[in-house]
C-alpha positions as a Markdown table, in Angstrom:
| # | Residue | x | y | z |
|---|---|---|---|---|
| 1 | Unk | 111.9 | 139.4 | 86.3 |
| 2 | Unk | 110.4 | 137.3 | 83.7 |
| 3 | Unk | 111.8 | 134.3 | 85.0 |
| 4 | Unk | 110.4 | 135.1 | 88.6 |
| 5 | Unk | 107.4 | 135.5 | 87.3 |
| 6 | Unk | 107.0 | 132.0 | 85.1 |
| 7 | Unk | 108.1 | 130.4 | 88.3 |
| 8 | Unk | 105.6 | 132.4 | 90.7 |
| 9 | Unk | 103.0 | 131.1 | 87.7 |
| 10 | Unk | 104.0 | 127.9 | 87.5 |
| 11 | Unk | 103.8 | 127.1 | 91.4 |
| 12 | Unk | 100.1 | 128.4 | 91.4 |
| 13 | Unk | 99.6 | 126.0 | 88.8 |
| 14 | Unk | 100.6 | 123.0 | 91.1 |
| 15 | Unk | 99.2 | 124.3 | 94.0 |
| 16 | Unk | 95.9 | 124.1 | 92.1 |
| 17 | Unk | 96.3 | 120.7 | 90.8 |
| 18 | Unk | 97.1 | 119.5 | 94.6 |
| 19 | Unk | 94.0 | 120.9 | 95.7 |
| 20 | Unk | 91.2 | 120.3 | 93.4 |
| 21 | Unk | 91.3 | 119.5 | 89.7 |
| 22 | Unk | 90.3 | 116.2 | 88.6 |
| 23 | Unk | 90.6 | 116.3 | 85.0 |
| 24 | Unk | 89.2 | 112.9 | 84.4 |
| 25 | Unk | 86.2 | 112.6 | 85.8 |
| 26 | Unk | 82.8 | 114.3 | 85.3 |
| 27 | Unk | 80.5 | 115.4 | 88.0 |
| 28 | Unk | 76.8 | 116.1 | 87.3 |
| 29 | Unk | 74.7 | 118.6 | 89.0 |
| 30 | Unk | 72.6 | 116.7 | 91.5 |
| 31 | Unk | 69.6 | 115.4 | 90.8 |
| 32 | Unk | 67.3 | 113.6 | 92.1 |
| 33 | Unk | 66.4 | 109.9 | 91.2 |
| 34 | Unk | 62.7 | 108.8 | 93.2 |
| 35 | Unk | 63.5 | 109.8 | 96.3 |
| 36 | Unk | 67.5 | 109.8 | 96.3 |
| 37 | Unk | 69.7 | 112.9 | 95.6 |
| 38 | Unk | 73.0 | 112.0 | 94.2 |
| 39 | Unk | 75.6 | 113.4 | 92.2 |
| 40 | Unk | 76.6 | 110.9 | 88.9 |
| 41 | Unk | 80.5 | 110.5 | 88.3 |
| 42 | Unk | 82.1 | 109.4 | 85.4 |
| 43 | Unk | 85.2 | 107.8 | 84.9 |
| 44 | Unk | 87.0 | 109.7 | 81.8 |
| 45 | Unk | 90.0 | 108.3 | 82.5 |
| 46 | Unk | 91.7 | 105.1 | 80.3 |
| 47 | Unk | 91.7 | 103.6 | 84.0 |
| 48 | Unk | 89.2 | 102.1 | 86.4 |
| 49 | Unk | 88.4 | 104.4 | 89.4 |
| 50 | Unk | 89.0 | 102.0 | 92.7 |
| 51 | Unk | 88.5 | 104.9 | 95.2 |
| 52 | Unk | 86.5 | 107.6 | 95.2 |
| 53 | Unk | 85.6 | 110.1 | 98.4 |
| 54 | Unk | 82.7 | 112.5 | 98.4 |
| 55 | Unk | 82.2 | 115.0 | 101.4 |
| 56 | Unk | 78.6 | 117.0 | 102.1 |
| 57 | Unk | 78.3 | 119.6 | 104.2 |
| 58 | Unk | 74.9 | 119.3 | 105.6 |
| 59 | Unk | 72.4 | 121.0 | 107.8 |
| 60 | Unk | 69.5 | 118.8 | 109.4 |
| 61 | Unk | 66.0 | 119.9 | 110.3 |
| 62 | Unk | 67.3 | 121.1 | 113.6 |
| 63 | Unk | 70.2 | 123.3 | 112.4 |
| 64 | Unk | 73.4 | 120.8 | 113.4 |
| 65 | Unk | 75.8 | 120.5 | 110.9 |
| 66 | Unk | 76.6 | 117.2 | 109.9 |
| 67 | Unk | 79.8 | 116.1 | 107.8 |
| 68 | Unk | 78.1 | 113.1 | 105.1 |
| 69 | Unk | 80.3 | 110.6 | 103.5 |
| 70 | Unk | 78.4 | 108.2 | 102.9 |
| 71 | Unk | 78.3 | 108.6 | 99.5 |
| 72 | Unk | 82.5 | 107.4 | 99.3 |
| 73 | Unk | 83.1 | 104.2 | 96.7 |
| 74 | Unk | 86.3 | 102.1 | 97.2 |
| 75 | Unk | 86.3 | 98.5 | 96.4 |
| 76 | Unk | 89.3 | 97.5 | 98.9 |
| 77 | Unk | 87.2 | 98.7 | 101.6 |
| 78 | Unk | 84.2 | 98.0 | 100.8 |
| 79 | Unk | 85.1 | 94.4 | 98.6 |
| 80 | Unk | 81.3 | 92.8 | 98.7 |
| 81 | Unk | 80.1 | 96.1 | 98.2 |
| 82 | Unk | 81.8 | 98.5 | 95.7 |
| 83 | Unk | 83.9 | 97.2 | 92.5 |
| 84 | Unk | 85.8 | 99.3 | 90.0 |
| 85 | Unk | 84.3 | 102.1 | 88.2 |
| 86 | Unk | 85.5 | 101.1 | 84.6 |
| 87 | Unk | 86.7 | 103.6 | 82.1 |
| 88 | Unk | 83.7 | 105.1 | 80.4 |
| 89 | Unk | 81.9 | 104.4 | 83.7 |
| 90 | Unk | 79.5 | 106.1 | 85.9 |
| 91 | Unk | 78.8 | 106.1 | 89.5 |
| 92 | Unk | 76.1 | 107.5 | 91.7 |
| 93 | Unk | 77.2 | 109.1 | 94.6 |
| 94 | Unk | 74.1 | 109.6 | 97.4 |
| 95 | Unk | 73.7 | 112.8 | 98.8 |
| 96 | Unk | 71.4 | 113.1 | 102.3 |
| 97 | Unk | 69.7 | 115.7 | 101.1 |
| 98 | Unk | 70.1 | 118.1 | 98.4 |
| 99 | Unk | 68.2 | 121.3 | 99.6 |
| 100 | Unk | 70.8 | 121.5 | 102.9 |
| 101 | Unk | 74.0 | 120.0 | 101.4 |
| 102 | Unk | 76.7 | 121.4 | 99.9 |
| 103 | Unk | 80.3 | 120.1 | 98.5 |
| 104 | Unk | 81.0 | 116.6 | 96.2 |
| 105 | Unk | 83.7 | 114.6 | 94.9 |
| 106 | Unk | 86.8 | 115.8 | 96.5 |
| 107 | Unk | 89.9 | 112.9 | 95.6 |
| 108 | Unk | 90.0 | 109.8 | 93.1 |
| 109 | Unk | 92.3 | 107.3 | 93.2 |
| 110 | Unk | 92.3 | 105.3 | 89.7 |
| 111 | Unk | 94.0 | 101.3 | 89.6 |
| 112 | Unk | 96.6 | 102.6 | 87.0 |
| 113 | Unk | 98.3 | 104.5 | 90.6 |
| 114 | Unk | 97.5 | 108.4 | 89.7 |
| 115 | Unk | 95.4 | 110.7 | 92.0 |
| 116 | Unk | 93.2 | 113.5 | 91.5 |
| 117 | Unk | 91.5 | 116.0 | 94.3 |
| 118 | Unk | 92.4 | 117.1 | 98.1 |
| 119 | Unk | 95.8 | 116.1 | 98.7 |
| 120 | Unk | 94.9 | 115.5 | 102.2 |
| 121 | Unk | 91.9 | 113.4 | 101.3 |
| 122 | Unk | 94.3 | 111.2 | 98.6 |
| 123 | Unk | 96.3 | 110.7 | 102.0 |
| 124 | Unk | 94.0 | 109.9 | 104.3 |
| 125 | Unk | 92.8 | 106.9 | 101.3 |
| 126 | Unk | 96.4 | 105.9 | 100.7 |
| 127 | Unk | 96.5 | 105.2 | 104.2 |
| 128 | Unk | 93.6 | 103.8 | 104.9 |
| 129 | Unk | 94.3 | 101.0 | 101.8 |
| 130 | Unk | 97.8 | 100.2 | 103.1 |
| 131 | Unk | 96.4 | 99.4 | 106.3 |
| 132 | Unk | 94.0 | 97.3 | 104.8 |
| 133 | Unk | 96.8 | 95.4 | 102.6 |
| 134 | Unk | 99.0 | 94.9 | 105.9 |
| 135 | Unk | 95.9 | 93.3 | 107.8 |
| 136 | Unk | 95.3 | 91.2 | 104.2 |
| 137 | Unk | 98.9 | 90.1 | 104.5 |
| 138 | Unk | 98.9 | 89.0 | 107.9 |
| 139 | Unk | 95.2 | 87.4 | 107.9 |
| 140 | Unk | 95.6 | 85.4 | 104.2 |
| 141 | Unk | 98.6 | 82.9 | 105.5 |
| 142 | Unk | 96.7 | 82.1 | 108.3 |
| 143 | Unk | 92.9 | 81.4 | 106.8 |
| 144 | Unk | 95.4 | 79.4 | 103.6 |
| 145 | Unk | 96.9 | 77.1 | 106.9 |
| 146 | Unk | 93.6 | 76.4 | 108.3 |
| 147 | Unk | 91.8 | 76.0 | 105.0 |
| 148 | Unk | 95.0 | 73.2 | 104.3 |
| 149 | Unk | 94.3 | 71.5 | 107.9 |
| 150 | Unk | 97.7 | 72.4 | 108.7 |
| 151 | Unk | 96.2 | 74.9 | 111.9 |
| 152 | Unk | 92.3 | 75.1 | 113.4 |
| 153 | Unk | 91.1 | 78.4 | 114.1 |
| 154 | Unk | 91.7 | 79.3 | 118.2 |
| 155 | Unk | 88.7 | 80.2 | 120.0 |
C-alpha cells in the first residue's frame, strides 16, 4: 500500500510540473507603466530565456472575448525584434488591458534546452522554431551563392 501510494504521489508531482511550474522565473503582479499594463518576468535561471509565451484572456468593451498574445518574446521569431532575456534579466510582457484580462506567462524555453510551463504551449514553440531552422537551412545556401556571384536571385 505504501508503495502505491509514493507512486500515486509521485505522478501528481509530474503531472504538475508538465502543466505549470516554472521554477525559474518570476512573474510580477501587473502594473501599470504610463499607459501600458504589463506583467515584468525575470529570468532566475543560470540561462538566457530565448522563448517566452504569454496568453490573456480578455474581454473588450463590447463583451467578445479575445485571446492576446501579443505580449510572446522569442528572438528566433522575432530576430530584429526580441534578443535573449539574460540570466538575472527582466522582461516586460504587454498586457491589452488589465481591468478585463486574465492569465500570463504560460511556457519558457531557456538556450541551455530545458522548458518550463504548458506542455502543449512548449510544443507548439518547439515546433514553430524547427520550422523556422528548416526554412533557415534551405534559404542560407542560397542568399551565400548569390551573395558569391555564383547564382542571381530569379524574379
Amino acid at each position: 500500500m505504501r508503495t502505491y501510494l509514493l507512486i500515486l504521489s509521485a505522478a501528481s508531482f509530474v503531472t504538475q510540473m508538465g502543466t505549470a511550474q516554472m521554477l525559474s522565473i518570476k512573474v510580477s503582479d501587473v502594473i501599470q507603466t504610463g499607459s501600458v499594463w504589463e506583467e515584468v518576468v525575470k529570468n532566475l535561471s543560470g540561462s538566457s530565456i530565448v522563448s517566452l509565451h504569454a496568453t490573456f484572456h480578455c474581454v473588450d468593451t463590447n463583451g467578445i472575448h479575445l485571446i492576446d498574445e501579443n505580449g510572446s518574446s522569442d528572438s528566433l521569431y522575432q530576430y530584429s525584434c526580441d534578443r535573449d532575456i539574460p540570466p538575472g534579466g527582466s522582461f516586460g510582457v504587454r498586457v491589452s488591458g488589465h481591468d478585463e484580462c486574465s492569465g500570463g506567462v504560460d511556457a519558457v524555453i531557456f538556450s541551455d534546452g530545458h522548458s518550463e510551463g504548458d506542455s502543449a504551449q512548449v510544443a507548439r514553440i518547439y515546433a514553430r522554431r524547427s520550422g523556422i531552422y528548416k526554412g533557415l537551412t534551405f534559404v542560407i545556401p542560397l542568399l551565400d551563392s548569390i551573395a558569391s556571384g555564383k547564382s542571381t536571385p530569379r524574379r
